[in-house]
Structure formats: C-alpha cells, structure tokens
C-alpha positions, -999 to +999 in steps of 0.1 A: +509-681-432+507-720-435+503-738-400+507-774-390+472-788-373+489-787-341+498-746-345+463-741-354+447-755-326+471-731-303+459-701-325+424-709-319+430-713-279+447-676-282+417-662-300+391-680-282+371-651-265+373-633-300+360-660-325+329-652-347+302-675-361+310-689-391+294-718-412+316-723-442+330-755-441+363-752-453+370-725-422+384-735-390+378-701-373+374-670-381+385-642-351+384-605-348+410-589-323+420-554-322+415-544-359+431-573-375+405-602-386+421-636-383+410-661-406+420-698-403+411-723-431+410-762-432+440-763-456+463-749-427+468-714-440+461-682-421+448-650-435+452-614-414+431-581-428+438-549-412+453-515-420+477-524-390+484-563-385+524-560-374+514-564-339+494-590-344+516-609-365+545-605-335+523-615-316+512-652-334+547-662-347+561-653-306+532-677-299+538-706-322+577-702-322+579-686-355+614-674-361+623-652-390+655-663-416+675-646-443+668-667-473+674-660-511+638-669-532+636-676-569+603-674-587+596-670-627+565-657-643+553-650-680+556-690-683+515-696-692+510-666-712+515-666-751+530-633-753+555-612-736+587-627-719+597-649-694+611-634-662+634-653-636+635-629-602+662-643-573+657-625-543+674-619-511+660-609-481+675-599-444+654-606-413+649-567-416+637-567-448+610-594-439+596-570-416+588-543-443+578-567-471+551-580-444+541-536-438+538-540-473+516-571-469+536-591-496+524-622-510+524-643-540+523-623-570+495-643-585+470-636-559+476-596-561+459-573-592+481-560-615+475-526-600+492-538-565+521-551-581+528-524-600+524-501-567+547-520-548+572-538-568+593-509-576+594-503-538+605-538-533+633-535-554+649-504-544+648-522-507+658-556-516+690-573-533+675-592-566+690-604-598+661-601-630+667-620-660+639-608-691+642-636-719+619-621-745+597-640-768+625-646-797+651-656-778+628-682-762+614-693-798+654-698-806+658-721-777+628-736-784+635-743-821+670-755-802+654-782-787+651-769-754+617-778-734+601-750-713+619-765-678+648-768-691+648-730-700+636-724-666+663-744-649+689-722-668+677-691-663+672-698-623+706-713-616+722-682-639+700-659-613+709-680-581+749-677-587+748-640-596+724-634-560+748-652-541+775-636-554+760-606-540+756-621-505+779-621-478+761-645-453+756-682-467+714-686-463+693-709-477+682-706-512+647-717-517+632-723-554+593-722-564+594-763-572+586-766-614+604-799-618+615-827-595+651-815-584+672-849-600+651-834-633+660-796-628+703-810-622+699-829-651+689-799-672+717-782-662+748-807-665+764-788-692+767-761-673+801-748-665+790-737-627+759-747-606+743-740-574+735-770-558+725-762-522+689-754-529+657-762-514+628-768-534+594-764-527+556-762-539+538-731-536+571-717-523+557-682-515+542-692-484+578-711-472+596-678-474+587-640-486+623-642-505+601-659-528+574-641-528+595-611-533+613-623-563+575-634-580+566-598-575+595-579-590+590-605-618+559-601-627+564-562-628+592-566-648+565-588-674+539-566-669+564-537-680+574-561-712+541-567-721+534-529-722+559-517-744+550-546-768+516-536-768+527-500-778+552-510-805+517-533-816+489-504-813+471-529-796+467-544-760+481-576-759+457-601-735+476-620-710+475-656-707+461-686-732+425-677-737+406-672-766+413-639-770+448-643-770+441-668-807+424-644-823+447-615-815+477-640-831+457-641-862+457-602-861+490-599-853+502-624-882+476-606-904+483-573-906+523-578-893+537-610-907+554-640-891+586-617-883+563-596-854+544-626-845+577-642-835+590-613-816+562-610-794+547-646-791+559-677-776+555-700-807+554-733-791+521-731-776+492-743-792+474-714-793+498-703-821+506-740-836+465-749-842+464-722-867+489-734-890+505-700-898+533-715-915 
C-alpha cells in the first residue's frame, strides 16, 4: 500500500507494542504482529510478509478508512525490450475480486520473477474480466515505419482495450490508466479515432492506486512472456529480454544466420540497439 504521512503515523500508534529495532534510514518502522511483518518506509508505502496477511490487511485499511472500489486498470508491457511484442491488458475488477488478487498477494508485474507471474497470471484471468491486445514485433515496425511514435501506439492500443472492457461492464467504475504521457498528449494521439473513452484517470506508478492495474500488468506480461517463448523456439535460441548488451549481439546473430525478413518479425526496429549496427 501507499499511505499519506498522516495514515502512517496512525499505523505506527496501532503497532506500537510490536515495533522492532531498526536503523535503516529510509524505514519508518518496521513491526511484527501475529505472523505478518509490517514494514513502513519513508516514501509512504507499506509492505506486509506473511503466509496469512488477510486479517491483517482488514484490519489496517478498517483502521485508516480504507474502502475497497470496482475499477477497470490498464497497463502495457514489452514496451523497453527489443524483442517480443507489445501487450496492452485492461482489467476489471469487483470488490470481490480485490479480495482474492490480494490472497494471491498481487502487485506490479515488474517487481514479481517471471516464475510468479507465470504461476499466477493464468489464475488471474480465468477470475477476472480483461481484454489483451498482442501487437507483435512487425506490425509495430509497420506503424513505426508509418510514422507513429511509441505513445502514440500505446494510446491506441489502450483506448481500443478500454472500450471493449467497458463494453463488458455493467456498472460505470472508474477506469484508471498506468500514466505514459500527459493526458492532453495521450487525446491528442487519438483524435482520429472514430470512438474514445474519455472518462479516465491517469496516474504514476498506477499499480499501487488500484490492483485493476496491477492485474491487467500481470496478465500482460504473461501474455509477453508467452510471445517471447514461442519466438525463441521458432529462433532455436533464447531470446534475452530487455536492451542490454546481450540483446545487440544476439540481433547480429539473428540478422546473420536469418536475414532482415526474421530480424523484423521478432525485433522492434526502432531502437537503437538494432539502428547502431547499420544492418541496412
């Protein structure tokens, strides 16, 4: 969780005969109730460990007023990595459904390994109503060659995932996206388009506003993950995630041994790590 000064300073008076002695700066407290450790940094957010922290986490948001919503989160991943796809995830989740994501200790994607995601992302998405929206590494090298700049492919592909998630909703909730672009920026991207959801609230490091979000970032990135797999297979070789160094001299294999053609379907040929080697 993220907590105002004000809601820290009442967590600390609830946990004050279970505080333990800490000296890093950067924590405010550190408390150990039940079997739940409670761990309260200076930048407002609140970490709880424990095989069962449900009771505890009742517990603090009764305390600090906490109510749960139904909200609808979009999130997008695959964005900094050379190869593989980018996946747009919108997400909605009932007051119900925050209750199991939070059993399944849910929260953003890019803090989890790739082995958590890929246990409980598949669970998340049997449970949860979600549109998924795979633009693979082609298509994205047409747009780019289009003159389309990476945000305004990300505006598109979340507003075409927004309306078909709300179309699936009953109840009108909020809609909260992971902020990428100021939001006069993300319209402007998208006044060609025929229909667009307006009524959205954007926010940094959305994940911690709402678990709709960080639902939607975990289905997406096991939907990449999934990508990036069967283009490693079709390769014979383990494509590396990200922008690294690895990741240049595996596009001078690739465009070696395949050609151009292969490079293009599995590489996003914007990035520098493919335009420094001058390849055509």
């Amino acid at each position: 969780m993220t907590l105002s000064s004000q809601q820290m300073d009442t967590l600390k008076e609830l946990y004050k005969n279970n505080l333990l002695k800490v000296t890093q700066p950067y924590i405010y407290f550190v408390a150990q109730h039940n079997d739940t450790r409670i761990s309260a940094f200076t930048s407002g957010k609140v970490l709880l460990q424990g095989d069962e922290i449900n009771s505890e986490l009742v517990t603090i948001k009764s305390l600090l007023k906490i109510t749960d919503y139904a909200a609808i989160g979009s999130d997008e991943v695959g964005t900094g990595d050379v190869f593989g796809p980018i996946v747009v995830c919108t997400a909605y989740t009932s007051v119900e459904d925050l209750a199991y994501l939070e059993s399944l200790n849910v929260r953003d994607s890019k803090s989890m390994t790739n082995k958590e995601i890929i246990k409980i992302a598949p669970l998340i998405a049997k449970r949860i109503t979600h549109s998924l929206v795979i633009l693979s590494p082609d298509k994205f090298n047409e747009k780019t060659n289009q003159g389309f700049n990476l945000n305004k492919i990300k505006a598109l592909l979340h507003n075409h995932m927004i309306i078909k998630t709300t179309s699936k909703v009953v109840e009108s909730v909020p809609v909260i996206l992971d902020q990428f672009c100021l939001p006069s920026h993300y319209f402007n991207y998208l006044k060609d388009e025929k229909l667009i959801y307006r009524d959205i609230e954007f926010h940094t490091k959305a994940e911690s506003v709402h678990l709709s979000v960080a639902a939607a970032s975990i289905i997406a990135r096991y939907a990449f993950l999934v990508k990036m797999h069967e283009l490693s297979k079709k390769l014979g070789m383990s494509l590396k995630l990200g922008a690294g160094k690895e990741v240049d001299e595996q596009i001078k294999e690739i465009y070696d041994t395949h050609g151009i053609q292969v490079l293009n379907e599995v590489a996003k040929m914007n990035f520098k790590n493919v335009t420094k080697q001058n390849l055509v």
